[in-house]
LUMZA-61099 format. One record per atom (N, C-alpha, C): x, y, z. Coordinates in pm, whole numbers, padded with zeros to 5 digits, always signed. Layout:
<atoms>
XYZ ...
</atoms>
This chain:
<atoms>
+06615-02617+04069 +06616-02678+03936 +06725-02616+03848 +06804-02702+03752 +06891-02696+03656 +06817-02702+03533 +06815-02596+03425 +06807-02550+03340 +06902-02629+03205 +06923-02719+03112 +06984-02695+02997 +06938-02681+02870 +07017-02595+02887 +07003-02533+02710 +07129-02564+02586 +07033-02643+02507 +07100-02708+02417 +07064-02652+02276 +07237-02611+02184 +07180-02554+02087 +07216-02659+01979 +07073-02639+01917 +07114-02803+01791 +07147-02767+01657 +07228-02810+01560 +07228-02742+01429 +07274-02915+01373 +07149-02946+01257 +07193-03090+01163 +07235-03223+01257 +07343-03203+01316 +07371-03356+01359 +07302-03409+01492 +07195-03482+01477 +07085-03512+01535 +07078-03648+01642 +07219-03760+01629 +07256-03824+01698 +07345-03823+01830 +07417-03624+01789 +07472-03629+01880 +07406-03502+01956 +07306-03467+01936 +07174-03394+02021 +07130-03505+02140 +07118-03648+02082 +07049-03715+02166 +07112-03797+02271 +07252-03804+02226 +07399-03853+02281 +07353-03759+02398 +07398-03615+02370 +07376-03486+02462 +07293-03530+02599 +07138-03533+02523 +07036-03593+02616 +07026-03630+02695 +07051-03741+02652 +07073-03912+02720 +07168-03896+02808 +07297-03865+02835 +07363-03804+02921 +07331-03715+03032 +07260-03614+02983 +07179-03546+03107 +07106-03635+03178 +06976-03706+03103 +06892-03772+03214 +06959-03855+03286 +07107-03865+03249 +07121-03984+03346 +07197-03913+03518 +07178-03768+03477 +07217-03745+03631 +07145-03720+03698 +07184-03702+03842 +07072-03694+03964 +07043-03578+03974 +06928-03545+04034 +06878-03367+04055 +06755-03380+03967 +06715-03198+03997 +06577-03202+03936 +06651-03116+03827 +06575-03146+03674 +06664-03056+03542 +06574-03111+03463 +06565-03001+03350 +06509-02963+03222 +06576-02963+03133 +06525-03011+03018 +06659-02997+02882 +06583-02916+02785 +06629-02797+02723 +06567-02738+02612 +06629-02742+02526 +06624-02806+02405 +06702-02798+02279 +06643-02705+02143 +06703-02601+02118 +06717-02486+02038 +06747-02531+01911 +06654-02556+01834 +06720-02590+01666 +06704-02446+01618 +06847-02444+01565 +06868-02290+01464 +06833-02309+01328 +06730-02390+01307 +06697-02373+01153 +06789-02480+01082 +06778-02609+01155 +06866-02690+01040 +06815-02752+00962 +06907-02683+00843 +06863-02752+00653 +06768-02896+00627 +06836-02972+00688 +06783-03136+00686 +06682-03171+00770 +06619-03051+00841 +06454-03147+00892 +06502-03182+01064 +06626-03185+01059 +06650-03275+01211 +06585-03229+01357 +06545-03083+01343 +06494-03002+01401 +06324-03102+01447 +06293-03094+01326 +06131-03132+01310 +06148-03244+01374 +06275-03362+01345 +06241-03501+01419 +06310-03468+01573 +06340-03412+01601 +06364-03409+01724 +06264-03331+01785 +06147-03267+01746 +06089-03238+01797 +05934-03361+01787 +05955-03437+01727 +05844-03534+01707 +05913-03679+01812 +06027-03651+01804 +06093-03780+01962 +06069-03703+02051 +06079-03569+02101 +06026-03568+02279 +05907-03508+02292 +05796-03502+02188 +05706-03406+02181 +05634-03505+02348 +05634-03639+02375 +05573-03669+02500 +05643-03690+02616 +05804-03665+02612 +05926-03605+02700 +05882-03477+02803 +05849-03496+02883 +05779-03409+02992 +05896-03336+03063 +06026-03413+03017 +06185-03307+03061 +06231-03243+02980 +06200-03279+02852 +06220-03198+02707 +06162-03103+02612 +06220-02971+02619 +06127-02889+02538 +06230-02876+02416 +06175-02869+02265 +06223-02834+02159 +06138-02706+02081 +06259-02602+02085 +06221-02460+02009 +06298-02468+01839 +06167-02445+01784 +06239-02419+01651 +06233-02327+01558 +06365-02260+01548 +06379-02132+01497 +06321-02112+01367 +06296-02053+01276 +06251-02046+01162 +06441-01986+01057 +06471-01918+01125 +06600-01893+01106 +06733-01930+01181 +06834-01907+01144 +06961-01971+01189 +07016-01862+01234 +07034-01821+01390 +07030-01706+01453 +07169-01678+01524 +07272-01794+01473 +07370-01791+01557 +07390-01832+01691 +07501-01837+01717 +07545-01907+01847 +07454-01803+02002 +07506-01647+01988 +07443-01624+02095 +07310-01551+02085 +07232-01539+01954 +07048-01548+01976 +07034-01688+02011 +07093-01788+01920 +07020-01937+01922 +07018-01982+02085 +07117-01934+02166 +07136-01957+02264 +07054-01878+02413 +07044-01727+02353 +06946-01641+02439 +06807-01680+02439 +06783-01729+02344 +06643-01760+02316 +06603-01910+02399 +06680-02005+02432 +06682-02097+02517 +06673-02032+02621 +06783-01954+02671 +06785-01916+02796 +06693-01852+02850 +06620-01763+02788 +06493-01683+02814 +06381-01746+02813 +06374-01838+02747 +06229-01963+02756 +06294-02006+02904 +06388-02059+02967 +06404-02112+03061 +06398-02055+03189 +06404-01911+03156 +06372-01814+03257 +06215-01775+03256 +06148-01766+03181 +06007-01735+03197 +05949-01891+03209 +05946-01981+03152 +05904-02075+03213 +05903-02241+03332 +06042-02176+03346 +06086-02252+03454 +06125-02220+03609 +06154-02076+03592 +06256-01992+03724 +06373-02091+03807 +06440-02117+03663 +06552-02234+03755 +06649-02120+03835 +06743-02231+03901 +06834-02130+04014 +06937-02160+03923 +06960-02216+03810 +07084-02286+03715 +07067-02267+03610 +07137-02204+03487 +07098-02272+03328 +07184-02275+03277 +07276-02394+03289 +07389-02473+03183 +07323-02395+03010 +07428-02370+02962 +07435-02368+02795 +07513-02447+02756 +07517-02526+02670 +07591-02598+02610 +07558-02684+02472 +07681-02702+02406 +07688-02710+02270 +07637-02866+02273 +07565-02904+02165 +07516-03062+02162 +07625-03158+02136 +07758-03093+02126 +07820-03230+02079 +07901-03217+02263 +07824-03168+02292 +07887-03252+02466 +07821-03364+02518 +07862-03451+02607 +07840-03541+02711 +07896-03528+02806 +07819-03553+02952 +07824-03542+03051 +07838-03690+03144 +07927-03731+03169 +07941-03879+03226 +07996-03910+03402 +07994-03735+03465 +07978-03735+03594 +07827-03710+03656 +07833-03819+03726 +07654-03845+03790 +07617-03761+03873 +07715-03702+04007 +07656-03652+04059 +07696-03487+04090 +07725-03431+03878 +07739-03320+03829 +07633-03170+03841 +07545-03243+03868 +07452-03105+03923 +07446-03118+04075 +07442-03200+04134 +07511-03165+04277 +07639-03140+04307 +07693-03153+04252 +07833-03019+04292 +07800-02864+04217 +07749-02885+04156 +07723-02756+04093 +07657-02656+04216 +07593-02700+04269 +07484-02656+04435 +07619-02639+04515 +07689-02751+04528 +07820-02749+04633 +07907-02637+04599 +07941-02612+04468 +08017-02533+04441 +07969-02386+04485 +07858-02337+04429 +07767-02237+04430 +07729-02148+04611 +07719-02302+04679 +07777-02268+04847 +07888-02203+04873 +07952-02249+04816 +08127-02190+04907 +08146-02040+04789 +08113-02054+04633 +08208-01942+04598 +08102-01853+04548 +07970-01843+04524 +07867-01743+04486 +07890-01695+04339 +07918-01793+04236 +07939-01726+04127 +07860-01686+04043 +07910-01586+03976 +07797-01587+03895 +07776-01667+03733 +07887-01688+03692 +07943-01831+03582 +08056-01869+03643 +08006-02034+03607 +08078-02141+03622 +08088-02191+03535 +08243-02220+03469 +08261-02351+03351 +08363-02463+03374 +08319-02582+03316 +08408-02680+03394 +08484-02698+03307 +08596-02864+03394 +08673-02927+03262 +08627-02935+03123 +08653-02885+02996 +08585-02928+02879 +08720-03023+02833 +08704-03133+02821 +08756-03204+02749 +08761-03246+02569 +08874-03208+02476 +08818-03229+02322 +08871-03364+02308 +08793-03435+02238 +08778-03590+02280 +08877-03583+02116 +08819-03506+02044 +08953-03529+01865 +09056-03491+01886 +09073-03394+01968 +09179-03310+01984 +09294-03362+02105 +09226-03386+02207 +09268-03470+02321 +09349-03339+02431 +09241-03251+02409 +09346-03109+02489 +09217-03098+02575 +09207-03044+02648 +09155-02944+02765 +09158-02813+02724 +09008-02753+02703 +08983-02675+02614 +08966-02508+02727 +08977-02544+02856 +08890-02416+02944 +08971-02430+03037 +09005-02284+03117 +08999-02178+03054 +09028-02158+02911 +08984-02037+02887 +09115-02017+02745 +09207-01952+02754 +09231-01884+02837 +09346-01793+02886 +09344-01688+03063 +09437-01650+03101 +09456-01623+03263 +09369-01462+03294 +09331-01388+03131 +09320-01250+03197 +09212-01226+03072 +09153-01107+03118 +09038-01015+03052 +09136-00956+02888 +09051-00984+02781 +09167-00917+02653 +09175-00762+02706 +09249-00729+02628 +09235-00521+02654 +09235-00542+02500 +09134-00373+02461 +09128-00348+02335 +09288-00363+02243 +09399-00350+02304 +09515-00376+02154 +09507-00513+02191 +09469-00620+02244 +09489-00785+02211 +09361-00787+02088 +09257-00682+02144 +09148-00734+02016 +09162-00725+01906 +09206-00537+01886 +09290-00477+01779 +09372-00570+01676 +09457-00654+01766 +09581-00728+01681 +09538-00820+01616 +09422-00912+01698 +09345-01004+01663 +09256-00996+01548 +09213-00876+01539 +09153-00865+01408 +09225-00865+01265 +09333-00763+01280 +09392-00739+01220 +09475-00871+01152 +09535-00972+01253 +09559-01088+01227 +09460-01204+01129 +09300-01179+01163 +09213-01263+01093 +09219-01174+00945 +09226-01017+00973 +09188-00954+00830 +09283-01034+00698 +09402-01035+00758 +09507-01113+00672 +09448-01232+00610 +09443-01333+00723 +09440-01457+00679 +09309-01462+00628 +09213-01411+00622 +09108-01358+00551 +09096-01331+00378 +09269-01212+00383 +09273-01179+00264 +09341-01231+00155 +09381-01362+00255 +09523-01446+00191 +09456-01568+00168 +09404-01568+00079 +09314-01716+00019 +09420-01822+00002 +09505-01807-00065 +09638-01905-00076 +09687-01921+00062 +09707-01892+00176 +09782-01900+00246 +09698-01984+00331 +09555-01937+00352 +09465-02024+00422 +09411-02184+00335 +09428-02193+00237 +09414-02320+00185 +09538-02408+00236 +09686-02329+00246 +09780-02422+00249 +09734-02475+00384 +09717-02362+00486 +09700-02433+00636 +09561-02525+00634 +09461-02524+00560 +09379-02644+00555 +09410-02754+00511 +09528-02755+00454 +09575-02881+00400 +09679-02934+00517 +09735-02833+00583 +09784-02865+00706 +09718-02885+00803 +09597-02877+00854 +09554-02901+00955 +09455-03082+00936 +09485-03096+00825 +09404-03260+00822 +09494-03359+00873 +09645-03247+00885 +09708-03382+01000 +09703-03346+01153 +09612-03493+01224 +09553-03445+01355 +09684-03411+01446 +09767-03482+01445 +09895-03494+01509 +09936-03350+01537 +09970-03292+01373 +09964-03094+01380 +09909-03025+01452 +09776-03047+01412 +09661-03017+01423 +09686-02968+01649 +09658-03142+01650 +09657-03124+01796 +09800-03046+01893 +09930-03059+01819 +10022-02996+01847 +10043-02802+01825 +09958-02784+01732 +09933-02610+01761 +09831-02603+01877 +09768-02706+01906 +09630-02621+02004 +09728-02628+02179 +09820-02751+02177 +09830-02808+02289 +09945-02631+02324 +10050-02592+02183 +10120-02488+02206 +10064-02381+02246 +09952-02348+02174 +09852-02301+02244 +09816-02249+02370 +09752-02332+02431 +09721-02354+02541 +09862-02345+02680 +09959-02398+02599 +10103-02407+02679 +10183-02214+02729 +10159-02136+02579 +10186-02034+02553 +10114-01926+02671 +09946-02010+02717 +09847-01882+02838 +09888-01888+02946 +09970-02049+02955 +09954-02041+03103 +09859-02126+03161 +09828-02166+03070 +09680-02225+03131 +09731-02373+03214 +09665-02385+03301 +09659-02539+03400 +09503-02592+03402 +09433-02667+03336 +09309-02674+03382 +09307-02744+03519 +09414-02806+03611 +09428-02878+03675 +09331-02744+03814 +09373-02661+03774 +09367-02531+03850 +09270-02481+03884 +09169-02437+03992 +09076-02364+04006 +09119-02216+03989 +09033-02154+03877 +09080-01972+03873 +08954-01897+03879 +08961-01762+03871 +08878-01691+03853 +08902-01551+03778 +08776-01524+03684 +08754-01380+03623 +08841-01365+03503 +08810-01534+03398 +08909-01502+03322 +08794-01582+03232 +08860-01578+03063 +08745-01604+02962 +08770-01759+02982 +08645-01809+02967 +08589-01963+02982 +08547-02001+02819 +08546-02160+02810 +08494-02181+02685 +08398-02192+02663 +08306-02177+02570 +08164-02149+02558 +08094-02256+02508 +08160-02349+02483 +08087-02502+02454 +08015-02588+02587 +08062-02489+02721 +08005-02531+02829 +08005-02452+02922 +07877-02378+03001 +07887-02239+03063 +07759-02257+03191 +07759-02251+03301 +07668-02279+03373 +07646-02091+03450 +07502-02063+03466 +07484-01957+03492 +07399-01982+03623 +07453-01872+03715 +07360-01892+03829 +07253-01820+03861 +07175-01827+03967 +07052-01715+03958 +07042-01544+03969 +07212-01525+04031 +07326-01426+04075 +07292-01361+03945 +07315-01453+03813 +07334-01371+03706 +07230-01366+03625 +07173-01441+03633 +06995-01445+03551 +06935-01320+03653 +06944-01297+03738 +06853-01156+03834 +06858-01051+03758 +07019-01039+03680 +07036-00894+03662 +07082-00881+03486 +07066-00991+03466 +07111-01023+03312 +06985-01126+03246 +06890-01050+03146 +06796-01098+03046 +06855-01162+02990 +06979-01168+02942 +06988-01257+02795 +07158-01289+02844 +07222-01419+02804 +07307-01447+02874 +07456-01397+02786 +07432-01387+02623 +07534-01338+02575 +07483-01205+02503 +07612-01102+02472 +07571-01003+02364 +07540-01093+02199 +07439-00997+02171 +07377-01046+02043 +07461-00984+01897 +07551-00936+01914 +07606-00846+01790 +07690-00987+01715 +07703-01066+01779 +07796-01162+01692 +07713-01308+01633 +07762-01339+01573 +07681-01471+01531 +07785-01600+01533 +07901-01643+01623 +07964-01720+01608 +08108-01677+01618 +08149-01723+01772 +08302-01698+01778 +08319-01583+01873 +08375-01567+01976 +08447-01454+02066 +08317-01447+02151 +08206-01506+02163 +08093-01513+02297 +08157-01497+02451 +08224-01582+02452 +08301-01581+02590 +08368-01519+02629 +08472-01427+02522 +08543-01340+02564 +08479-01218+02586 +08362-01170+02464 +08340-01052+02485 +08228-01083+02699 +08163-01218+02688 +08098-01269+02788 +08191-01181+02888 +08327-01223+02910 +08448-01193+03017 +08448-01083+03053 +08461-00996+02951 +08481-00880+02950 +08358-00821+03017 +08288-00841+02986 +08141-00794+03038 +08099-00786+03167 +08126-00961+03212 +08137-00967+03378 +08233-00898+03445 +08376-00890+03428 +08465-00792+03477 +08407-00659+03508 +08404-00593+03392 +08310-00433+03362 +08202-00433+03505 +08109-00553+03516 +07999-00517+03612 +07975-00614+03684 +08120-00643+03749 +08137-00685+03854 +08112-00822+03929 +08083-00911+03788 +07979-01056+03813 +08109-01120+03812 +08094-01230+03955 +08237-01308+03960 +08241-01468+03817 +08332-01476+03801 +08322-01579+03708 +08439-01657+03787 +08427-01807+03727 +08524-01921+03781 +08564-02001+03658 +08654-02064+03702 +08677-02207+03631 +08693-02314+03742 +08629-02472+03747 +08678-02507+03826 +08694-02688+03763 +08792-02762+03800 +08807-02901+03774 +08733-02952+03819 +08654-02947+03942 +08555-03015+04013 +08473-03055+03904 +08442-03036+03783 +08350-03054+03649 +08379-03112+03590 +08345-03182+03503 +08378-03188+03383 +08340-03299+03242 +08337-03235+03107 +08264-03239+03021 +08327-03320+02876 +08270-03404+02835 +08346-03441+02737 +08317-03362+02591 +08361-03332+02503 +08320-03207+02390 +08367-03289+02255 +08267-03320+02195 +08299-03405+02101 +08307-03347+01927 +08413-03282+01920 +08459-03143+01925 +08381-03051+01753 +08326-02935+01705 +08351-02902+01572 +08179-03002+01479 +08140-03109+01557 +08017-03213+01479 +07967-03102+01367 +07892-02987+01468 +07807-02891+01367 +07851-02802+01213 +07963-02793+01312 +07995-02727+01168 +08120-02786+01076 +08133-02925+01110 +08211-03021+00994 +08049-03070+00868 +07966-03112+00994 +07829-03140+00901 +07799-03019+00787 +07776-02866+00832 +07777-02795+00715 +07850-02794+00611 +08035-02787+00597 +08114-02779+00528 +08169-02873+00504 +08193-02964+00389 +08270-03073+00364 +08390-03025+00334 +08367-02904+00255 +08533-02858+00257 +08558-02768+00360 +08722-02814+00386 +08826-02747+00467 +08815-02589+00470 +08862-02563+00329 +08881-02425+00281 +08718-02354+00319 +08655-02409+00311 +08515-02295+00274 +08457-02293+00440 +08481-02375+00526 +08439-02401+00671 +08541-02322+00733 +08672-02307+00625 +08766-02203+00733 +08731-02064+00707 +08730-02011+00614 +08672-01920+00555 +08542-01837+00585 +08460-01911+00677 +08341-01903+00734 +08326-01840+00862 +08448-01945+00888 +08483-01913+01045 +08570-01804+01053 +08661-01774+00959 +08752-01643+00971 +08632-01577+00990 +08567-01545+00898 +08420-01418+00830 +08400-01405+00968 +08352-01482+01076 +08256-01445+01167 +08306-01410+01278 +08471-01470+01258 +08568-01426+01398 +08566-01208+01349 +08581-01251+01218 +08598-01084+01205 +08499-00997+01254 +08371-01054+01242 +08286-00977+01281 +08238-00969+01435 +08311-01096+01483 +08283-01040+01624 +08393-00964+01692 +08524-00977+01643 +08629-00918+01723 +08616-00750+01666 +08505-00737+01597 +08464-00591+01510 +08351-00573+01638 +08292-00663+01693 +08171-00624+01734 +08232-00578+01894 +08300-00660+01895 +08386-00661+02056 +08495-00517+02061 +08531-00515+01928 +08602-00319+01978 +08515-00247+02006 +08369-00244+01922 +08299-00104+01902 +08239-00125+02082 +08195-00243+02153 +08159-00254+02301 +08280-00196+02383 +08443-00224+02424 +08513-00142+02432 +08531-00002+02427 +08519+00049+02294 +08492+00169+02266 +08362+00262+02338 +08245+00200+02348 +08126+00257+02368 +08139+00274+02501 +08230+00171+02594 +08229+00206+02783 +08375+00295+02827 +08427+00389+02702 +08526+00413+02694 +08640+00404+02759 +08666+00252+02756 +08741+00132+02819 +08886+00099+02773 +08949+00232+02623 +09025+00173+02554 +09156+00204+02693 +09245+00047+02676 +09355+00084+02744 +09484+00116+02687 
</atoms>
């Protein structure tokens, strides 16, 4: 059995988009959808549509716990009450439109024993190929710089408004991500391994549920999951993949455009929390005294 864990926040049509997509593939699978406490109730009605859904369980947080509690807490209901050999995480604004996607997942799992697997993520606004995100494990001075880089644009209120006013053109927009992506190296065309994956879609095997309670570190609340994730498996030895054989459509940002109508205050949010995880991700570095 396949495990998903779905984390829901406000936009409640494309929770069920999510859904509806799963049941329509073959295999035996569970869907758990994780509401983190959203403002508007959507939580409550989605838990009053599958309350007689015998494939659907809905947990609802009392608080808004972030990306990797909101997400451990799925995963750990799915481990004590299911004992799947699989538990997909993934963000609700995905769809899944390959049918016979959890049987390759088994196929795959034959030949390479991983312990995460993430597939094609496709950004359907963006029109890029989102996974990998890059060829290698960060070392503490990529994190270092990285922070230091958000502290700025953090402290530069003017400078980050101008780029919100720049980024409402998609054309831009999609032309920094594609440079991006051009700049790692990246091929999604490519099967790789032991490098950071995107976290809008993450399949875990039983390899890694044996020896791992909770699937991400809890110090962050949004942003750098996967990398510090990377880093982690490297450290202790859990193989990770990327492979095309997958793949996911990501319908990109839903949750947290629904919170913020403005540009400026949704970027601003997201700086805040990148800081605090690329803060949370030195002091883990530091503590396995790992600095290189």
């Amino acid at each position: 059995m396949i495990c998903f864990v779905i984390l829901h926040y406000m936009v409640i049509d494309e929770t069920k988009t999510c859904v509806d997509s799963i049941k329509k593939l073959s295999g035996d699978k569970r869907m758990i959808i994780v509401d983190n406490a959203s403002t508007n109730g959507s939580g409550a009605d989605l838990f009053e549509y599958y309350k007689d859904d015998k494939d659907v369980d809905v947990l609802l947080n009392e608080n808004n716990l972030g990306f990797a509690k909101g997400n451990n807490l799925g995963y750990q209901y799915a481990c004590n009450n299911y004992n799947p050999e699989f538990i997909a995480i993934l963000n609700n604004d995905i769809e899944i439109k390959q049918k016979d996607f959890i049987n390759k997942i088994y196929d795959i799992y034959n030949d390479e024993k991983f312990a995460v697997l993430g597939p094609d993520i496709y950004a359907t606004t963006l029109r890029i190929h989102q996974s990998p995100k890059k060829l290698h494990t960060y070392t503490y001075e990529e994190v270092l710089k990285l922070k230091k880089s958000y502290q700025k644009k953090y402290n530069n209120k003017y400078s980050t408004k101008i780029r919100c006013y720049l980024k409402r053109n998609k054309f831009l927009k999609r032309f920094v991500y594609n440079r991006r992506i051009s700049n790692n190296s990246v091929d999604y065309k490519k099967k790789c391994y032991n490098i950071p994956l995107h976290g809008a879609f993450l399949i875990f095997s039983k390899g890694f549920i044996n020896v791992r309670d909770k699937a991400f570190f809890e110090g962050t609340f949004m942003y750098y999951e996967t990398e510090i994730l990377d880093y982690e498996c490297n450290r202790d030895k859990l193989k990770t993949m990327y492979t095309p054989e997958l793949s996911v459509l990501h319908h990109h940002n839903v949750s947290t455009n629904a919170t913020y109508k403005s540009d400026y205050q949704r970027t601003m949010f997201m700086n805040k929390c990148i800081l605090d995880s690329l803060e949370a991700f030195l002091k883990i570095i530091e503590s396995d005294n790992a600095i290189i």
